[in-house]
VEXVEXLUM-340879 format. One line per 4 residues: their letters; for each residue x negated, y, z of N, C-alpha, C. Coordinates in steps of 0.02 Angstrom, whole numbers, plus 50000, padded with zeros to 5 digits. Example, Ala and Ser with C-alpha at 12.3 -4.5 7.8 and 13.67 -1.06 7.14 Angstrom:
REM residues 2
AS	49340 49716 50390 49385 49775 50390 49340 49835 50390 | 49358 49888 50354 49316 49947 50357 49355 50002 50394 .
//
This chain:
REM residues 342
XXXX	50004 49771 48914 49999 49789 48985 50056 49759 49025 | 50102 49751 48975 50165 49746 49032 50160 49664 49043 | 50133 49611 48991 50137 49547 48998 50073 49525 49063 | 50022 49557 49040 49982 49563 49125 50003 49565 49177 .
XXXX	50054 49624 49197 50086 49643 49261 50120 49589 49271 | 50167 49563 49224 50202 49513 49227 50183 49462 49279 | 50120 49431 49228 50073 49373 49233 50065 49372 49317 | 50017 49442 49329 50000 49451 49393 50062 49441 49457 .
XXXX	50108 49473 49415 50169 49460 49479 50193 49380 49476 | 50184 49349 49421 50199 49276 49427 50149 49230 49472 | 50105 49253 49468 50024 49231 49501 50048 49215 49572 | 50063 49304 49580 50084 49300 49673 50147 49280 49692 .
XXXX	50190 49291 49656 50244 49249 49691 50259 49178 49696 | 50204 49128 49665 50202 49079 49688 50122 49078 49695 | 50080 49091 49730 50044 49072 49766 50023 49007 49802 | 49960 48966 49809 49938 48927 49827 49932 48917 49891 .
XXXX	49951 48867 49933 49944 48867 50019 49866 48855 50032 | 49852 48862 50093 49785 48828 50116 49789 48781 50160 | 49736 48739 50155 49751 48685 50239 49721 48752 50303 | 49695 48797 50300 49676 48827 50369 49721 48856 50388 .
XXXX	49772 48886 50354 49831 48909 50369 49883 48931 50394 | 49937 48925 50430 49983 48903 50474 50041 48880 50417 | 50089 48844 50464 50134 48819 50406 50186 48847 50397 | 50233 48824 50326 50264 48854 50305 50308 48890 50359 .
XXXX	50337 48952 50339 50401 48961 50373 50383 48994 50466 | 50322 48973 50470 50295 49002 50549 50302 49069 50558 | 50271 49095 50507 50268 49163 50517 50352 49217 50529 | 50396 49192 50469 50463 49233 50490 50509 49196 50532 .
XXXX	50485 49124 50553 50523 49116 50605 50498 49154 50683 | 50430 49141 50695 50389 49197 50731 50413 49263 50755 | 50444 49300 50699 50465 49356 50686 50543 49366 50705 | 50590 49314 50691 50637 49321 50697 50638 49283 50790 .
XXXX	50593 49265 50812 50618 49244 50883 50588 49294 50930 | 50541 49327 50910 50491 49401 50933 50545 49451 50928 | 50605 49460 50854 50638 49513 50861 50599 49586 50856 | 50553 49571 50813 50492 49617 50775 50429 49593 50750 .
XXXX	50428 49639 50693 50368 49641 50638 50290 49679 50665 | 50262 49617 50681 50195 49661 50690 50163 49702 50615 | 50146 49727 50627 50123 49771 50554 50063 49800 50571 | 49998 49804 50535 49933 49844 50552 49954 49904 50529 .
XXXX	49914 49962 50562 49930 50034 50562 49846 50037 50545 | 49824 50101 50539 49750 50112 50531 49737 50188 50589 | 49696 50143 50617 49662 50190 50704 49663 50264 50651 | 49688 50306 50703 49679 50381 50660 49712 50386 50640 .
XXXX	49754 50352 50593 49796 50370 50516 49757 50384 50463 | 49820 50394 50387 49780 50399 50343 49825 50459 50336 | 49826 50518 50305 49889 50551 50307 49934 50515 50224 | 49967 50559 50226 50021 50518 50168 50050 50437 50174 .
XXXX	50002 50413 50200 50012 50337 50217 50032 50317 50280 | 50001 50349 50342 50000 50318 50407 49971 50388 50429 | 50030 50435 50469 50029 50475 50502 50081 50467 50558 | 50056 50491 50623 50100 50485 50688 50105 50580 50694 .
XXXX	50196 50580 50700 50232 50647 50724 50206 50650 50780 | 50236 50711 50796 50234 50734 50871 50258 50701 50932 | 50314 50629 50896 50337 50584 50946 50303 50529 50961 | 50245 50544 50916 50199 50460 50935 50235 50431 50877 .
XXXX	50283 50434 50841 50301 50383 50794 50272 50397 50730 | 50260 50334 50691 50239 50333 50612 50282 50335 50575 | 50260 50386 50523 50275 50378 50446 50222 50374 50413 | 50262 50381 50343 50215 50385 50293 50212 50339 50248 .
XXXX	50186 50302 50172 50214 50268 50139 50189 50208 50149 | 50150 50182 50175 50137 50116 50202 50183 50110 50256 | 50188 50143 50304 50232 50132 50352 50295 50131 50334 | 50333 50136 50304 50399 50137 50250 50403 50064 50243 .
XXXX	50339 50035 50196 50360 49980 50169 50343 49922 50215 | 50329 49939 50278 50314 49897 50304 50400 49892 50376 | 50421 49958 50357 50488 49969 50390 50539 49935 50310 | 50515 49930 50283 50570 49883 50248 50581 49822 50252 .
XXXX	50507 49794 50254 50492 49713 50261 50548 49708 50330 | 50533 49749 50396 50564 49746 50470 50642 49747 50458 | 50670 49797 50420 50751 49789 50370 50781 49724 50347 | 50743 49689 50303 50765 49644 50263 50764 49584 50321 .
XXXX	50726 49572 50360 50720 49511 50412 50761 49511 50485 | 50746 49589 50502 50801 49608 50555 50858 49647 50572 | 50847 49693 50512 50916 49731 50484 50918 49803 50513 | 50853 49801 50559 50826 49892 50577 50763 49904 50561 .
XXXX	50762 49950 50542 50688 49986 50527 50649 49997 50591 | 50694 50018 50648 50648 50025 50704 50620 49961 50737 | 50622 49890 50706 50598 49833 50708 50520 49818 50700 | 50507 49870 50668 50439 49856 50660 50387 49900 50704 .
XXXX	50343 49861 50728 50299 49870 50783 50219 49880 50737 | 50199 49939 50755 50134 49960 50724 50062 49948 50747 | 50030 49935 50742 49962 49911 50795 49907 49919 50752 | 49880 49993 50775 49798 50014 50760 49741 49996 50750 .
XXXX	49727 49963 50708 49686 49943 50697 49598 49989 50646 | 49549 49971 50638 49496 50019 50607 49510 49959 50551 | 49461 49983 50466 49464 49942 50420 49430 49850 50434 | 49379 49879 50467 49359 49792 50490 49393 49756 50524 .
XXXX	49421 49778 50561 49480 49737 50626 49526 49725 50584 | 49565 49733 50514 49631 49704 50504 49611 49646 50472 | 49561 49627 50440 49563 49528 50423 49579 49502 50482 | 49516 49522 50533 49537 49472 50572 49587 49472 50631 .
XXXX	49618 49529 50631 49697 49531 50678 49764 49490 50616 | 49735 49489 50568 49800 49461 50524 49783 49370 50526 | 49712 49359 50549 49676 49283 50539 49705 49265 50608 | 49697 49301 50649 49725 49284 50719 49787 49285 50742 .
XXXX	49829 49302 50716 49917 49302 50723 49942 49377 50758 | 49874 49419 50772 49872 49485 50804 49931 49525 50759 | 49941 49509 50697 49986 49563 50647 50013 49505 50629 | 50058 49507 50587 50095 49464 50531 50077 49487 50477 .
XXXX	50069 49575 50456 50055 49575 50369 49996 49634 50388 | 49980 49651 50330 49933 49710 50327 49970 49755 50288 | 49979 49803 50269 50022 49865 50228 49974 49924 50237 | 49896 49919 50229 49850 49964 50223 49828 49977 50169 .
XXXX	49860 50009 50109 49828 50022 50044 49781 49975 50038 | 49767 49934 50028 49724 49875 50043 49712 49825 49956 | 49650 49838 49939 49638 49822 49863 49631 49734 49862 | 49648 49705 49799 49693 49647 49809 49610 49622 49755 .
XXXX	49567 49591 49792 49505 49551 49776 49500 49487 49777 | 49446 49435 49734 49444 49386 49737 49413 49352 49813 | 49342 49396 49817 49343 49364 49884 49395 49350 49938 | 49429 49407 49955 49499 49405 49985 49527 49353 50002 .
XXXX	49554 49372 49900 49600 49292 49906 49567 49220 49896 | 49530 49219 49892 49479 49159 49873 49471 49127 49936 | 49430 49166 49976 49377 49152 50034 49417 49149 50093 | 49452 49223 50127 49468 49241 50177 49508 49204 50180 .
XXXX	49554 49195 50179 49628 49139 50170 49655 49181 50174 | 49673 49228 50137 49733 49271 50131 49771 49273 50064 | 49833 49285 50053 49881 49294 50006 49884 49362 49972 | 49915 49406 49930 49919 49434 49913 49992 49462 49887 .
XXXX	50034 49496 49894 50081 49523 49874 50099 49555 49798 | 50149 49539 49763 50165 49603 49705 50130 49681 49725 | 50085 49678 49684 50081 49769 49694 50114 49794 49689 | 50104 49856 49739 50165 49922 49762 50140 49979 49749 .
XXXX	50054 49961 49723 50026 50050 49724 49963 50018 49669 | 49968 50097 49622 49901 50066 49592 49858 50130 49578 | 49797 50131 49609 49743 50165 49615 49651 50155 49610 | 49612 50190 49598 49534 50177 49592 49513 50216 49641 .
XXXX	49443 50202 49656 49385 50228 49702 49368 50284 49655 | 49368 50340 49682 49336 50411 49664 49283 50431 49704 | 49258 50489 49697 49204 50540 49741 49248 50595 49745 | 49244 50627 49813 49285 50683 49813 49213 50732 49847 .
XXXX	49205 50804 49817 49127 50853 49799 49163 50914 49832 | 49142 50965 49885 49160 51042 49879 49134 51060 49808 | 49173 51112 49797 49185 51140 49714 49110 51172 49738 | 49095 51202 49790 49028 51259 49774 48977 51216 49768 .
XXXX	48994 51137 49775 48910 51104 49735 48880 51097 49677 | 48949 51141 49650 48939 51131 49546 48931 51073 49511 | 48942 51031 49540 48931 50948 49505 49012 50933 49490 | 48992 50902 49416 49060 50905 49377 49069 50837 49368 .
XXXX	49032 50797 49395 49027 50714 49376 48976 50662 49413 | 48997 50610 49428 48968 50557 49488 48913 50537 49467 | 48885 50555 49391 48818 50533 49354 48758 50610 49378 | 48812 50650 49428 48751 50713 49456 48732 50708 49507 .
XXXX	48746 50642 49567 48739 50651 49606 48679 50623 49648 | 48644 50619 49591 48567 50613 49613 48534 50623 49687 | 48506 50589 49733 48496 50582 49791 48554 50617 49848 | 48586 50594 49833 48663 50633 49867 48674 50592 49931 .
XXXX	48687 50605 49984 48727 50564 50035 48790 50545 50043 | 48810 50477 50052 48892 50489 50017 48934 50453 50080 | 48951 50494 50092 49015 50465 50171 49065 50413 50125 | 49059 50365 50166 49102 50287 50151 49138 50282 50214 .
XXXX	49205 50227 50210 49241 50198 50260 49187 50121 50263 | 49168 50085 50308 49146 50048 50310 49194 49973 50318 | 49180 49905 50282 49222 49863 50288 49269 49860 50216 | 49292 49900 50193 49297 49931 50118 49297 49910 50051 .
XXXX	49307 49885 49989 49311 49907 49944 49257 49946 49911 | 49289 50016 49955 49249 50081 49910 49192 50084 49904 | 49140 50053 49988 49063 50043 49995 49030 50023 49945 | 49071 49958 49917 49040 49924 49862 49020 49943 49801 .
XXXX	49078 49957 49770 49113 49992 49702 49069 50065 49702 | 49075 50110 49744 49028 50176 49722 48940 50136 49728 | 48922 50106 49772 48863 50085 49776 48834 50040 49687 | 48880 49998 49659 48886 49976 49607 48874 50033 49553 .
XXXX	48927 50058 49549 48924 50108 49500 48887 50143 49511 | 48834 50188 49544 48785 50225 49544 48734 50201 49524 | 48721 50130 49554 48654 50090 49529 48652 50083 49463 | 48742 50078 49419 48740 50057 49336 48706 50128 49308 .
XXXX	48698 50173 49342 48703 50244 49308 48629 50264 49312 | 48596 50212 49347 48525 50239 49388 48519 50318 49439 | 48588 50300 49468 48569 50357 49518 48562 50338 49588 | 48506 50387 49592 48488 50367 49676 48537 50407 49736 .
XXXX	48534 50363 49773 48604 50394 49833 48577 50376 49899 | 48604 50383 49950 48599 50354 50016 48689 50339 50046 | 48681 50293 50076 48753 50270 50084 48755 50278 50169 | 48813 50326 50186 48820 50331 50255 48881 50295 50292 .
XXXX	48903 50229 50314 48956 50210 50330 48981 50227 50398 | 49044 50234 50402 49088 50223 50450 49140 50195 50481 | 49162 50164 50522 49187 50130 50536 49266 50162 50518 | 49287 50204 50556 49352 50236 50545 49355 50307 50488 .
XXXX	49407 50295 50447 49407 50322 50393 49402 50425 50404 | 49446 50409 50465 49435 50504 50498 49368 50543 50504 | 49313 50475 50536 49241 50515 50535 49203 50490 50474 | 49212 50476 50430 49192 50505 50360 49204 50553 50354 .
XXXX	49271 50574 50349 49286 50637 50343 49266 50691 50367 | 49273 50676 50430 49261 50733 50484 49181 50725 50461 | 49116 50684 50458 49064 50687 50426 49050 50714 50363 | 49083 50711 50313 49073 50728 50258 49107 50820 50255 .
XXXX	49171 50844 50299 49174 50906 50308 49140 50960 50334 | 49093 50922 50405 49041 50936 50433 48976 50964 50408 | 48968 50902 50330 48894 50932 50289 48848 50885 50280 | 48846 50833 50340 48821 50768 50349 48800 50721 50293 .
XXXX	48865 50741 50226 48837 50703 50185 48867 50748 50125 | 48845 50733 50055 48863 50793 50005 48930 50773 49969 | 48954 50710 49953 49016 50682 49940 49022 50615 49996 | 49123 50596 49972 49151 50563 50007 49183 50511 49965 .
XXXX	49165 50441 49965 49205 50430 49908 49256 50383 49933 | 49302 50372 49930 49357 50335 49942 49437 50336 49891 | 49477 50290 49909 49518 50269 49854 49569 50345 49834 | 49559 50345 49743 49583 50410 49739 49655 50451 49786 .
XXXX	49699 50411 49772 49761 50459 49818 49748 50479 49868 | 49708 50458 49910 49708 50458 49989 49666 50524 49989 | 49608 50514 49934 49540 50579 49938 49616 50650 49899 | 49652 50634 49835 49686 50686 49838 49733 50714 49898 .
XXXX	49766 50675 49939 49789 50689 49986 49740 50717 50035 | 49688 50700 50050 49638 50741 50103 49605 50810 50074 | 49604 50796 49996 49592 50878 49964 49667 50921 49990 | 49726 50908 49982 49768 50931 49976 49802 50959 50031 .
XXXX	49774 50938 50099 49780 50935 50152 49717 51002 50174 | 49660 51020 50131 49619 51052 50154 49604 51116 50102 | 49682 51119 50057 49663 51161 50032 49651 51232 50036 | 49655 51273 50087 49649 51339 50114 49577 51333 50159 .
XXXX	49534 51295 50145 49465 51292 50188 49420 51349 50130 | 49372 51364 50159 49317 51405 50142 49287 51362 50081 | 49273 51321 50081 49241 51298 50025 49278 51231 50004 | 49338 51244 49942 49389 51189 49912 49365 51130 49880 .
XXXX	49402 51067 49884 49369 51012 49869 49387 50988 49803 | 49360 50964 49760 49409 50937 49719 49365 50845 49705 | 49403 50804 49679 49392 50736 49655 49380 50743 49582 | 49299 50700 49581 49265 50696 49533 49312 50650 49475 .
XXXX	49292 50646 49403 49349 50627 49376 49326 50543 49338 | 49293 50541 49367 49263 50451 49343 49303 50428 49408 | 49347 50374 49373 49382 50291 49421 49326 50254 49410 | 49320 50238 49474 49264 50168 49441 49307 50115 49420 .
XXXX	49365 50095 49451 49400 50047 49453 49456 50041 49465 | 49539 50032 49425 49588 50040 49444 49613 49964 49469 | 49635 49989 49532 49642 49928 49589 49749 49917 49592 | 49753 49856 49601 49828 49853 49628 49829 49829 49697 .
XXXX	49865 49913 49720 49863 49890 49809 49925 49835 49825 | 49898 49773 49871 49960 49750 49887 49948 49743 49982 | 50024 49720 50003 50033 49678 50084 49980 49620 50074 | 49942 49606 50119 49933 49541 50129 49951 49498 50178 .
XXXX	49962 49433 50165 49973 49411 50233 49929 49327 50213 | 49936 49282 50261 49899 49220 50278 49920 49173 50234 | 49859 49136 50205 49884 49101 50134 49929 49049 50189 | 49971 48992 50123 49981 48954 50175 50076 48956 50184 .
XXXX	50078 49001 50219 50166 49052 50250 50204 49048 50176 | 50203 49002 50132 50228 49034 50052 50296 49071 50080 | 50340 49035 50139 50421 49072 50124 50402 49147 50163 | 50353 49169 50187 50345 49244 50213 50325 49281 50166 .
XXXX	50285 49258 50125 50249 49265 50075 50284 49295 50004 | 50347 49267 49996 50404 49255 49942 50456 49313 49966 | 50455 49319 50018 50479 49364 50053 50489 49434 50066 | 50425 49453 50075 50382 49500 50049 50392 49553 49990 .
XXXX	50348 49501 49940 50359 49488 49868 50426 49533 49846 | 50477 49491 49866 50562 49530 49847 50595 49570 49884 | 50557 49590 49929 50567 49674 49977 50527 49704 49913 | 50458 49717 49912 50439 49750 49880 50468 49772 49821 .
XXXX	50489 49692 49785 50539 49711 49714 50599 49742 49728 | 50640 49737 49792 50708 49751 49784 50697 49856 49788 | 50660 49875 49815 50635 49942 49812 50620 49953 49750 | 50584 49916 49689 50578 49958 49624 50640 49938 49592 .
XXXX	50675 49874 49616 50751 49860 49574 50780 49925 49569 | 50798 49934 49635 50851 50005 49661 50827 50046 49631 | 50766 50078 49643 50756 50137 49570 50787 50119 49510 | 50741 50076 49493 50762 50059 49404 50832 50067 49409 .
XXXX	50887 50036 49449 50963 50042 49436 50991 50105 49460 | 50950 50157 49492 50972 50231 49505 51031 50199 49576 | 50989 50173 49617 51017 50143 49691 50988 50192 49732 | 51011 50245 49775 50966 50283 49819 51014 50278 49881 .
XXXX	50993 50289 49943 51014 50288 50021 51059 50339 49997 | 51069 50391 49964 51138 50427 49956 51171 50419 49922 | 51165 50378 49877 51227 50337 49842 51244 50277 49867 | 51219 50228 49896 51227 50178 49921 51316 50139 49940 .
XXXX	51314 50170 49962 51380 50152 49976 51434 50165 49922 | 51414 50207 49867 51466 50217 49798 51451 50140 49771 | 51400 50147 49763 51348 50103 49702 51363 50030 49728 | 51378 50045 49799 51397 49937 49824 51462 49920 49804 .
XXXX	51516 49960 49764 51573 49952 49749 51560 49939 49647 | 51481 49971 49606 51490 49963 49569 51495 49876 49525 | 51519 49888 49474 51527 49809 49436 51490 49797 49386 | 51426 49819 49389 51356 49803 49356 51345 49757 49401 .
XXXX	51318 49691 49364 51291 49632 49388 51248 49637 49436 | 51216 49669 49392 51135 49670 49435 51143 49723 49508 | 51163 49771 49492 51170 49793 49561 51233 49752 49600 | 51281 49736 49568 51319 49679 49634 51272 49640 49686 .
XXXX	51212 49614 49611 51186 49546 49651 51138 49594 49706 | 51104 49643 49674 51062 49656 49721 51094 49696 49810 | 51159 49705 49797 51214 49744 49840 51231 49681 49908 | 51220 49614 49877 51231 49577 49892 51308 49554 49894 .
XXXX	51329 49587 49835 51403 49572 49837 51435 49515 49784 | 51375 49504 49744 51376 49447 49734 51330 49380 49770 | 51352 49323 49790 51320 49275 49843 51277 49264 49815 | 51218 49239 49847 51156 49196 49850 51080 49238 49856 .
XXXX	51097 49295 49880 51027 49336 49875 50979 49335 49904 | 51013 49297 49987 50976 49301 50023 50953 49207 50056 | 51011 49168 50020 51003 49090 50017 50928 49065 50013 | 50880 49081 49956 50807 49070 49953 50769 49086 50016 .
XXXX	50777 49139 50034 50711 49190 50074 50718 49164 50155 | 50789 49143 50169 50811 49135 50227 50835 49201 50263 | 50842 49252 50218 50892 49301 50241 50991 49287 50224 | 51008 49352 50252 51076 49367 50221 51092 49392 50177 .
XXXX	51133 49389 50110 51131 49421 50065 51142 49491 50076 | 51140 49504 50115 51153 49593 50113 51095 49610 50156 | 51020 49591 50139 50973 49628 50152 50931 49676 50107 | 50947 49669 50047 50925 49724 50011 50989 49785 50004 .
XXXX	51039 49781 50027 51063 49826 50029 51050 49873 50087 | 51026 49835 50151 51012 49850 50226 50937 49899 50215 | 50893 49874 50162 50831 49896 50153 50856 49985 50132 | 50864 49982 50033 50898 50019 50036 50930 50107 50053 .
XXXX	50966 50053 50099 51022 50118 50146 50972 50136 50201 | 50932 50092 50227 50893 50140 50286 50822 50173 50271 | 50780 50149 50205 50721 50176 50190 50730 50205 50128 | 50783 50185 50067 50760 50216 50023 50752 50165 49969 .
XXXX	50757 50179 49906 50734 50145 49845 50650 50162 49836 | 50606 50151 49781 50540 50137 49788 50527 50233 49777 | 50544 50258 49745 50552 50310 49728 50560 50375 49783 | 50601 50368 49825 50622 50404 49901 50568 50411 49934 .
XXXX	50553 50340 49940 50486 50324 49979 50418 50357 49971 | 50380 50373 49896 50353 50404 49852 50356 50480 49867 | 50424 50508 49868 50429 50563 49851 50410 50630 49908 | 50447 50585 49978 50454 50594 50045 50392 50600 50066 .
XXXX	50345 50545 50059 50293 50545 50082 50231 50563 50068 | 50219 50565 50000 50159 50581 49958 50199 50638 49892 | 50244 50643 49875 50263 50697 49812 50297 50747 49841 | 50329 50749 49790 50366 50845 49768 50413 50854 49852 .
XXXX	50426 50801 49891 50464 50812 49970 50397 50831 50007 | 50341 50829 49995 50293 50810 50051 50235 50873 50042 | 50190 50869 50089 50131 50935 50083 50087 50927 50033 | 50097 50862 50004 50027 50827 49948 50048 50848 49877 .
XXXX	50115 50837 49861 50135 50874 49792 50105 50815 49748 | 50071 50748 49730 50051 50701 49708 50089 50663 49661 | 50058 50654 49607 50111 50625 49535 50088 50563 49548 | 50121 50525 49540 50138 50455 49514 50081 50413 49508 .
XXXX	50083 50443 49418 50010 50404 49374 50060 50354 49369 | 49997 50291 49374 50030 50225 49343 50071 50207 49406 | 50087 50225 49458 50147 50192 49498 50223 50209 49471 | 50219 50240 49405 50284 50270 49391 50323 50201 49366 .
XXXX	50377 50210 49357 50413 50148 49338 50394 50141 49247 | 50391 50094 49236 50396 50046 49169 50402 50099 49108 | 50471 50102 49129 50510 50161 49089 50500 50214 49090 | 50480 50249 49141 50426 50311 49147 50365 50337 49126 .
XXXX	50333 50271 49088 50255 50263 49044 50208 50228 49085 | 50236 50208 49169 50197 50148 49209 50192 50087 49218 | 50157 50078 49229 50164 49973 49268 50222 49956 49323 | 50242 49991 49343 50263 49972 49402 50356 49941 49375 .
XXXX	50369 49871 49392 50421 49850 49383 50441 49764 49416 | 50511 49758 49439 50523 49694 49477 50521 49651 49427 | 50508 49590 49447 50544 49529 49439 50618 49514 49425 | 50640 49451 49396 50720 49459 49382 50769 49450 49432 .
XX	50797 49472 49478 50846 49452 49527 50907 49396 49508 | 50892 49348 49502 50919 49286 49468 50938 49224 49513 .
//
């Protein structure tokens, strides 16, 4: 498993350009003369991922890592600029220069990367398409759901994959799409349709979110498919691209080396290599990427190691209470681990 992950993270961090493209280096110079990160948000929110407070501002764990990418390039988190988009509108606001990345739980496919001209990032999240059932329908499994109506996000992944898998099973369904992921919901809570299926965390987070309702939800226990969510951005950009890539890693580094926003400032004085280099206190960290070496320390100190981020937003800090699974680190019994900081 672990030589796969490997493989896969070697895959994306050097990545193939396209001629449709834009060229190298456009995109974070773009960024750095804008003096902000466009970033897609998802119309509505998702909760755990992309929720707006009472101030109009986002959190949540996409929004995190997309406030890190805004860290490492401009050195504030409040750098990054969010823009609403529904699931069909983010190809083509990211094809059009409308965003710079996507950071929508967003499943990392061949068509995707093949067709669309898009890139793909190190995965940051790894999850499958479920069915999420009220408990009073007594169905214990996605092989019961025999002429069932099933609320979808439309544009999706999930449309496909449950439509697939039902047909392998010979079950008959009717497929109800929607454009924005809220009126599924709000459809499928309504009655409209008898399950909801969409990517598991998000359906546990929307059970978890509804658990004091009259009739409790729970997620059916067939994955059809375990997916690695990554950023995408425009094939083509390799140095935005590379970029990316080692934000994302420098967040599971800092875990793995027990680096957190409240130690930070102990830990930039320690004389372990690896955290020097990643402290930026030893030179050259940021020489490749076209940053300063002290942007993973900048990341860090204002968002958090990969773990903070996790915990705050979707776990044991947050209303969802949500384990890991395979996003746990390496060493924890998961996939999830950087590249060598070298």
């Amino acid at each position: 498993m672990k030589f796969n992950i490997a493989l896969i993270c070697g895959l994306l961090l050097f990545g193939t350009a396209s001629h449709q493209a834009v060229a190298q280096g456009a995109t974070l110079d773009a960024i750095k003369q804008r003096g902000a990160l466009q970033c897609s948000t998802i119309s509505g929110g998702s909760p755990g991922f992309f929720e707006l407070d009472d101030k109009g501002r986002w959190h949540g764990f996409d929004s995190d890592m997309c406030r890190a990418v805004a860290t490492a390039i401009l050195g504030s988190p409040d750098k990054a600029n969010f823009v609403p988009l529904s699931w069909p509108q983010r190809f083509p606001a990211l094809q059009s220069g409308n965003v710079d990345i996507v950071v929508n739980h967003t499943s990392w496919t061949l068509q995707r990367n093949s067709s669309l001209g898009f890139q793909f990032t190190l995965p940051y999240f790894f999850g499958g398409t479920q069915f999420m059932i009220k408990k009073s329908a007594n169905v214990a499994s996605a092989t019961q759901l025999n002429g069932a109506t099933i609320c979808v996000p439309a544009g999706t992944t999930t449309e496909r994959l449950a439509a697939d898998y039902l047909t392998s099973k010979g079950v008959q369904f009717k497929m109800l799409p929607f454009e924005k992921t809220e009126d599924a919901r709000s459809a499928y809570v309504a009655g409209r349709c008898d399950t909801i299926a969409g990517w598991g965390p998000t359906l546990a987070v929307f059970g978890a979110r509804r658990a004091n309702d009259a009739s409790p939800h729970m997620v059916l226990p067939e994955v059809l498919t375990n997916e690695p969510v990554s950023a995408v951005v425009r094939q083509g950009d390799e140095k935005f691209l590379i970029l990316v890539n080692w934000v994302i890693a420098s967040l599971i580094e800092a875990e793995e080396l027990g680096i957190t926003s409240a130690n930070i400032e102990k830990m930039k004085d320690d004389n372990d290599p690896r955290i020097a280099r990643l402290m930026g206190k030893l030179p050259g960290l940021g020489k490749g990427i076209g940053l300063r070496d002290t942007w993973a320390y900048d990341v860090v100190k204002h968002i958090g190691n990969y773990g903070e981020i996790f915990e705050r937003n979707l776990g044991s800090q947050s209303p969802y209470k949500l384990t890991r699974g395979l996003t746990k680190l390496w060493k924890d019994g998961g996939v999830l681990y950087a590249p060598v900081f070298d």
